[in-house]
C-alpha positions as CSV (number, residue, x, y, z in Angstrom):
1,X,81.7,167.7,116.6
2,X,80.7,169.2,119.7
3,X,77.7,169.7,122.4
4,X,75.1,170.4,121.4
5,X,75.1,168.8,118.3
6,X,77.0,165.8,119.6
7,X,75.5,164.3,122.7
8,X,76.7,160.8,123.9
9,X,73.5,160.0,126.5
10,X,72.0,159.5,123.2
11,X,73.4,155.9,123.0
12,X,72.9,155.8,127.0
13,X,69.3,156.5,127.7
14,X,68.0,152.7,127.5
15,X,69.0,149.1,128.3
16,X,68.5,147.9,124.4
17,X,70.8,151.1,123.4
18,X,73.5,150.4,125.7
19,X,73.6,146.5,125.0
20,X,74.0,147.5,121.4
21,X,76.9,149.9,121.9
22,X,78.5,147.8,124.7
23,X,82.1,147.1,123.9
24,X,83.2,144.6,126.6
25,X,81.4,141.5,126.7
26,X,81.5,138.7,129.5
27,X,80.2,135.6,129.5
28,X,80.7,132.2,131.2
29,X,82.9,131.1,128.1
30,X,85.5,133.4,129.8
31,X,85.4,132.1,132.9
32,X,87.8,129.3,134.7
33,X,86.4,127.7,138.4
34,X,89.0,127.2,140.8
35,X,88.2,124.4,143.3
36,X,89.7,122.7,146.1
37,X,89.8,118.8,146.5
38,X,90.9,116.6,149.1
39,X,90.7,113.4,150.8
40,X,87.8,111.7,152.3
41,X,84.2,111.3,151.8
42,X,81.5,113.7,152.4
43,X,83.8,116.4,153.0
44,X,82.0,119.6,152.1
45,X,84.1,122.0,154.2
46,X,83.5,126.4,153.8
47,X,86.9,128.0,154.2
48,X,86.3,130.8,156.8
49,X,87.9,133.5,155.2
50,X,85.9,133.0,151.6
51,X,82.4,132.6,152.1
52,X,80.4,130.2,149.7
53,X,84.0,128.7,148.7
54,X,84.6,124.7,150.0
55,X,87.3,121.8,150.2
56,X,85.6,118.9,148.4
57,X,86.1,115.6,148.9
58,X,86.3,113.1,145.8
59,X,82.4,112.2,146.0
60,X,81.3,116.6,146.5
61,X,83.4,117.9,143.7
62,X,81.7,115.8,141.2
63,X,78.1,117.3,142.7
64,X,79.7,120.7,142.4
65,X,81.0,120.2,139.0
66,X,78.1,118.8,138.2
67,X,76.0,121.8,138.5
68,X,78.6,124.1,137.4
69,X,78.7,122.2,133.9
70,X,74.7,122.4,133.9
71,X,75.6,126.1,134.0
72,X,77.6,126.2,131.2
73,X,81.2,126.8,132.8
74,X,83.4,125.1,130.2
75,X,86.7,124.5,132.5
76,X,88.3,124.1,135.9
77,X,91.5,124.5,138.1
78,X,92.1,122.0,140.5
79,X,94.2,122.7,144.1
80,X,94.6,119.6,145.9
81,X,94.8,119.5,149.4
82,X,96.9,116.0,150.6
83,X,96.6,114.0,153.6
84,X,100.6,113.7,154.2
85,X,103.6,116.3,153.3
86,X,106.9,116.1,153.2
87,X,110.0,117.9,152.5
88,X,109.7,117.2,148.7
89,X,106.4,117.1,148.2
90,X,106.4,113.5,147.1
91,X,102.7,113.1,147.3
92,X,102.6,116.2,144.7
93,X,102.9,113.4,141.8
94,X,101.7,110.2,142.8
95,X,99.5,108.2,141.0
96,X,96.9,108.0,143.4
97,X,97.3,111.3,144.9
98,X,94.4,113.9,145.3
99,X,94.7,116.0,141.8
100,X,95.4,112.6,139.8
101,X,92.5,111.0,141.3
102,X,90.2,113.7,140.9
103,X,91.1,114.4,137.1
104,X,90.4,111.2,136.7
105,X,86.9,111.0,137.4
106,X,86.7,114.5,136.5
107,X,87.0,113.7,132.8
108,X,84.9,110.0,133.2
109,X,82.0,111.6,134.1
110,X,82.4,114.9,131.8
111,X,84.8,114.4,129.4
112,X,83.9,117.6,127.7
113,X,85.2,119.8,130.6
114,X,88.6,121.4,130.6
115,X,90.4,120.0,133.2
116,X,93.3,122.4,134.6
117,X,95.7,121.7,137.5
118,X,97.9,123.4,139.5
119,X,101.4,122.0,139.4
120,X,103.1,123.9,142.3
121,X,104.7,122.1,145.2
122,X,103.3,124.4,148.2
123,X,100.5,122.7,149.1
124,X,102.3,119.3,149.3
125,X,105.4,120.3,151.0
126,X,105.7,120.3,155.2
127,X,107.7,123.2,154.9
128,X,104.8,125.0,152.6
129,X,107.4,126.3,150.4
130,X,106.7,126.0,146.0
131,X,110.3,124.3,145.8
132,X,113.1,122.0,147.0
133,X,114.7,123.8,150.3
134,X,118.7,123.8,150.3
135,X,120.7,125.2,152.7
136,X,117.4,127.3,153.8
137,X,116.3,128.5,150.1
138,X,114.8,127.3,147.6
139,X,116.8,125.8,144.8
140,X,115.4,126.7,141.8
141,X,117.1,123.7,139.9
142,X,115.9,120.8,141.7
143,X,112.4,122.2,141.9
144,X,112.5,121.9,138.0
145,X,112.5,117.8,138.0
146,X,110.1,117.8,140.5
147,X,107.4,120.3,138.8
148,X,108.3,118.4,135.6
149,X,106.8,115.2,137.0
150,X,104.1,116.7,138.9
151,X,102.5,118.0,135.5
152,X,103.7,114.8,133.6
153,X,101.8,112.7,136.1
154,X,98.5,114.8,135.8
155,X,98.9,114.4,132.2
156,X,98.4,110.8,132.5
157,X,95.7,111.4,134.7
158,X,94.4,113.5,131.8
159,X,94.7,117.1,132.6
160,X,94.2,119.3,130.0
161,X,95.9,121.6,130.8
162,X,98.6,122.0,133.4
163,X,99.1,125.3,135.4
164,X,102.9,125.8,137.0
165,X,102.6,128.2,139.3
166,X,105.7,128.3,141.1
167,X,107.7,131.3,139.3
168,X,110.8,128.7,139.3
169,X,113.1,130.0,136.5
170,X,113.1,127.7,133.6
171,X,109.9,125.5,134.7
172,X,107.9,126.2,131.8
173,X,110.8,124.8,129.2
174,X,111.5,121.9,131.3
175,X,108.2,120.7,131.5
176,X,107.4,120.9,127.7
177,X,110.6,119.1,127.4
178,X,109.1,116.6,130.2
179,X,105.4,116.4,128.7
180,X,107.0,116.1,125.2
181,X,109.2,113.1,126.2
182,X,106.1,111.3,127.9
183,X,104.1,111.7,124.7
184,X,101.6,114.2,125.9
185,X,102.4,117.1,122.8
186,X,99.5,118.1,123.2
187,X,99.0,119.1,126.8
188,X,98.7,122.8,127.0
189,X,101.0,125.1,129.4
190,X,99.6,127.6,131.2
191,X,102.3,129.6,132.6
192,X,101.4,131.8,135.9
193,X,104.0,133.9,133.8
194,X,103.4,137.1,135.7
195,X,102.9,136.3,140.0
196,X,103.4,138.9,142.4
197,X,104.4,138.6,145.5
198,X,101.2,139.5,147.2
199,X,99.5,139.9,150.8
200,X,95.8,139.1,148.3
201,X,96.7,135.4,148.5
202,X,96.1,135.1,152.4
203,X,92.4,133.7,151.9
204,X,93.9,131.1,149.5
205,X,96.7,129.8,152.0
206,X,94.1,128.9,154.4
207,X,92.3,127.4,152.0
208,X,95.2,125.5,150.6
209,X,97.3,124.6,153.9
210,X,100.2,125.8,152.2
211,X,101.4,129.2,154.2
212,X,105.3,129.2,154.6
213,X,106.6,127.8,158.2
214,X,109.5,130.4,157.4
215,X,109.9,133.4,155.2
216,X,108.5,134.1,152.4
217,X,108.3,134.2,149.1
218,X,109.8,137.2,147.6
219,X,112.9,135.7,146.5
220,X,110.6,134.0,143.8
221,X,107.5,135.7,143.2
222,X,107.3,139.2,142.0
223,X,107.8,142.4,143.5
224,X,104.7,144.4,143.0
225,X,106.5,147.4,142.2
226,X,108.1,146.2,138.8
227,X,105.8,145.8,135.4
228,X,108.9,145.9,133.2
229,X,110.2,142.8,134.7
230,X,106.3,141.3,134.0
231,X,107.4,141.7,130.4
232,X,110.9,139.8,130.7
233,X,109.0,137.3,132.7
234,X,106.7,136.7,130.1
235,X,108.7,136.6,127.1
236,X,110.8,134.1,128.4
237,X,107.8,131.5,129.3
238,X,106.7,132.2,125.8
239,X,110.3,131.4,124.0
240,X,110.0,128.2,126.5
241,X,106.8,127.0,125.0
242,X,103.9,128.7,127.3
243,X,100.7,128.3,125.7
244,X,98.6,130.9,127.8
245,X,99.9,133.7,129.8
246,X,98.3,134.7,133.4
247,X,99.0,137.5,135.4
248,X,98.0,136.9,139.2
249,X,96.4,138.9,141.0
250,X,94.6,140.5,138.4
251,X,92.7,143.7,139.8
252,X,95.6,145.1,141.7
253,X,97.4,144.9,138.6
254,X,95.1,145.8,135.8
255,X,97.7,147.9,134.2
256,X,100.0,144.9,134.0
257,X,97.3,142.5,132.2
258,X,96.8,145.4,129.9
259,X,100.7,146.3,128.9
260,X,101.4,141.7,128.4
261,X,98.0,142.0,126.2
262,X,99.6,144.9,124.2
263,X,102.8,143.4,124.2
264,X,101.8,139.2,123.5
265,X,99.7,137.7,120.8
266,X,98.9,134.4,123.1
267,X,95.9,133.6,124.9
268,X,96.1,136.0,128.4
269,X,94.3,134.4,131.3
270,X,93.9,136.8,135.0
271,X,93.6,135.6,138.2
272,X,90.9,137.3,140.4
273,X,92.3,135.6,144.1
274,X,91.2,134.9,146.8
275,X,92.0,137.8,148.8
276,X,89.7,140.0,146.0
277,X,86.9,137.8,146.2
278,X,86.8,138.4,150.3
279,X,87.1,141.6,150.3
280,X,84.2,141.9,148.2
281,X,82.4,139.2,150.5
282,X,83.3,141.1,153.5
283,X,82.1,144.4,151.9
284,X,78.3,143.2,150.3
285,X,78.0,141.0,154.4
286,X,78.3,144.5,156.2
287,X,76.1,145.9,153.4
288,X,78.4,148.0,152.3
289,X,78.1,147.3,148.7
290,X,76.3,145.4,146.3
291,X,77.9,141.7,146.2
292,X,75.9,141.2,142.7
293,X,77.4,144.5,141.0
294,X,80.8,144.6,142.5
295,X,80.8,141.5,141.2
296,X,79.9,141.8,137.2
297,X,81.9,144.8,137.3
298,X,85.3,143.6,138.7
299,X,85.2,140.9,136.1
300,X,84.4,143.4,133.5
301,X,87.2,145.2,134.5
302,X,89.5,142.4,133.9
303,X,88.4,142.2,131.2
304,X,88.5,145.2,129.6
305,X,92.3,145.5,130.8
306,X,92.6,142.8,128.3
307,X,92.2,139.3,129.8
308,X,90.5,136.3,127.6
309,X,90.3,134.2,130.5
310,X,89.4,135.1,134.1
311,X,90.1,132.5,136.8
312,X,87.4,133.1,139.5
313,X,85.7,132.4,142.6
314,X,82.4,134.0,141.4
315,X,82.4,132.0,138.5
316,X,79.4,129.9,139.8
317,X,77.7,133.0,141.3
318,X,77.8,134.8,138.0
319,X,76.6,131.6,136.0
320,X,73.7,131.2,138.2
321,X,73.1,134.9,138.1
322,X,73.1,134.8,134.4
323,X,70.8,132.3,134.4
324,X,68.2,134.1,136.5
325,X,67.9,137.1,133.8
């Protein structure tokens, strides 16, 4: 059937129309709010490169999260940002470091939210590298023990879930092995399976403290040219127990989240980073687009590539925008 007879404005040419016919749906339920923690009191500090994004202390995240719940946001990631680094990142699993005490109150005060960390050693190291550092690289094997009691210890904190983000080979088995052994079966794994290599985390790095002092991190992270390796990468964190899959970043690499979607059964989370969200922020500041719209459309996007999940710095904006209609 063709024009004339066949017209598709026909199911365009209202609001009630379009909601009706509307294939891709987004609501908070999909939505994961990253935040940053760290030590003090009454530390409620903007990073400068992502407007409307903080460092909480302790006694502000539970105000944020607080409001964030009200809004309906079901779960959130946790970076913690330490007050002392070393080579091994020692402070990464302590029992009274920043992420375990945070998780801790976290689910005291709303034990209905999902509580996700980040188990990745960057942030904790003085070199600001995600691993152990021998003879100038790191070594791949002794970062396992270390990322398996990182996620062990925010386990007992209560974590939900426990995000390893490093793209150490062999990380996701070992810490099933290491959550298994410490009675927590059923802490879930979700695997930063697919992690480029990419210049859209530079926002986050300030926001974290955890640039590299020296090189980088292509020797572990993904080159952004390959999608075929995406799929060996994910198929082995699934054979090693992953629960969810994430691809990270997620706009840059739409095609990616939609080629693991068609190619995985498992839960498929996206990361929209930081360097997305700025460059939107930047954009709607010099009022050269519309924050608001960019907005519900890059998440729609995500999406519609395939995503369930969508870790994102707008999550709070687009609850309170919901809200409002």
């Amino acid at each position: 059937m063709f024009f004339p007879e066949y017209r598709p404005r026909r199911l365009r040419k209202n609001e009630s129309i379009r909601s009706l016919v509307r294939e891709t749906i987004l609501t908070v339920d999909d939505l994961i709010y990253p935040l940053f923690v760290c030590e003090g009191k009454g530390v409620k500090q903007e990073i400068k490169s992502m407007p409307e994004v903080y460092r909480f202390s302790l006694d502000q995240l539970i105000d944020e999260v607080k409001q964030v719940v009200e809004l309906g946001i079901k779960a959130v990631l946790l970076f913690g940002i330490p007050d002392r680094k070393d080579e091994v990142g020692s402070s990464a699993y302590a029992k009274e470091g920043i992420v375990q005490k945070a998780v801790r109150t976290l689910k005291e005060k709303f034990p209905d939210l999902v509580v996700i960390t980040d188990v990745c050693l960057c942030e904790y190291t003085s070199h600001g590298h995600c691993g152990i550092i021998k003879n100038h690289t790191v070594d791949n094997d002794a970062t396992l023990e270390q990322l398996a009691k990182i996620a062990v210890s925010h386990a007992k904190a209560g974590a939900d879930i426990v995000a390893p983000s490093d793209m150490m080979d062999g990380r996701v088995g070992r810490i099933r092995e290491a959550l298994d052994e410490a009675g927590f079966t059923d802490v879930a794994i979700m695997s930063y399976a697919v992690k480029y290599c990419s210049a859209f985390y530079g926002p986050f790095r300030e926001a974290a403290e955890s640039a590299p002092k020296f090189g980088d991190r292509r020797s572990y992270q993904m080159d952004p040219a390959n999608i075929r390796e995406a799929l060996r990468e994910a198929y082995l964190d699934v054979q090693e127990g992953a629960d969810i899959l994430m691809v990270k970043p997620a706009m840059p690499y739409l095609d990616v989240i939609k080629t693991i979607r068609q190619e995985f059964n498992h839960p498929l989370a996206a990361y929209q980073v930081s360097g997305e969200y700025a460059m939107i922020k930047a954009a709607s500041k010099l009022g050269w687009l519309d924050e608001e719209k960019i907005m519900f459309e890059s998440l729609i996007a995500i999406k519609r590539a395939g995503a369930d999940l969508i870790i994102t710095y707008f999550a709070k904006k687009f609850a309170q925008t919901l809200a409002k209609r």
